[in-house]
C-alpha positions as CSV (number, residue, x, y, z in Angstrom):
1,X,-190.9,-145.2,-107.2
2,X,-188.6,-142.9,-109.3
3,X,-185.7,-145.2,-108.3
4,X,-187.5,-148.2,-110.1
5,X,-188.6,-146.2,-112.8
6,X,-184.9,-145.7,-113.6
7,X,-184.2,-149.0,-113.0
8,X,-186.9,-149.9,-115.8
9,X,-186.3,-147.6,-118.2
10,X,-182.8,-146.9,-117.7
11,X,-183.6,-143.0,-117.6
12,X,-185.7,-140.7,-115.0
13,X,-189.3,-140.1,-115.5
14,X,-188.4,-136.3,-116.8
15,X,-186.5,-137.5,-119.3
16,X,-188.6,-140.3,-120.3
17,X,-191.6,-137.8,-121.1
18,X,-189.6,-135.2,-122.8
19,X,-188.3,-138.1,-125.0
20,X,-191.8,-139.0,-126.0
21,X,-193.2,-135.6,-126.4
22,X,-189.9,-135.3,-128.8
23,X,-191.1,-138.6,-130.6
24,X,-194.8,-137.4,-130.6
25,X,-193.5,-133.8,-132.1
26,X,-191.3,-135.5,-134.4
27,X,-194.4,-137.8,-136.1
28,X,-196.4,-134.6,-136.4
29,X,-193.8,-133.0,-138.4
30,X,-194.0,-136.2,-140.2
31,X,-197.7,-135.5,-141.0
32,X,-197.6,-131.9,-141.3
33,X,-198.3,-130.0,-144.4
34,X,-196.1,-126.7,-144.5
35,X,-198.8,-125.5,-147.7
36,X,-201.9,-126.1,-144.7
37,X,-200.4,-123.7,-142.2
38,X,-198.2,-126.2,-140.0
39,X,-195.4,-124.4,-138.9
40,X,-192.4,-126.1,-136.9
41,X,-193.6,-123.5,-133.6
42,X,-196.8,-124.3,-133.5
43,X,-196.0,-128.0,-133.7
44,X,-193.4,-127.7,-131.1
45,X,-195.6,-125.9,-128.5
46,X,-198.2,-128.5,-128.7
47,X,-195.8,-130.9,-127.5
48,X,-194.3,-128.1,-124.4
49,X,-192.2,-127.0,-125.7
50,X,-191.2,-123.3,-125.0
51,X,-188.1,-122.6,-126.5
52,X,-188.0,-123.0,-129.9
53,X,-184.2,-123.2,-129.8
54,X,-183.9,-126.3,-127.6
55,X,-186.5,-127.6,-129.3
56,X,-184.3,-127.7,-132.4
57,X,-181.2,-128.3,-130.9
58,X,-182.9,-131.7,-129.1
59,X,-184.8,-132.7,-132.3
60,X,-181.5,-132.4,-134.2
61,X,-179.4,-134.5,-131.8
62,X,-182.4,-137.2,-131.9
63,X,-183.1,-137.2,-135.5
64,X,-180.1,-136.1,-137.4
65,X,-181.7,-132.6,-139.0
66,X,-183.5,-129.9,-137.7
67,X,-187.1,-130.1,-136.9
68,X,-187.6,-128.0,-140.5
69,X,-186.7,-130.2,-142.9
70,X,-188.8,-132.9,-141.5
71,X,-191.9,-130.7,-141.9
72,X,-191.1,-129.7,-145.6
73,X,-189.9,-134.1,-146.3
């Protein structure tokens, strides 16, 4: 099964999820409202994820700026 995943989506399964809990994260910071209480942490750890540094470091590779100055766009 993981083999025709890969085959499908041209990535495994882990990565696939991560990549849409990094696409779900990045259209809450979309949304979010800095003034409201939304924080870039809080946003991150709905999504899983832990480390607030990989978080950043991934978001940035996918989007071109850290996960901050989405929130406050």
């Amino acid at each position: 099964m993981q083999y025709a995943f890969r085959r499908y989506h041209d990535t495994t399964p882990a990565r696939y999820a991560r990549r849409v809990r990094l696409d779900r994260a990045h259209r809450d910071l979309l949304d979010g409202d800095p003034a409201a209480g939304d924080t870039v942490a809080a946003i991150a750890a709905r999504w899983g994820f832990v480390d607030a540094k990989r978080f950043a470091t991934d978001y940035r590779a996918a989007y071109g700026q850290p996960p901050s100055h989405t929130l406050r766009s």
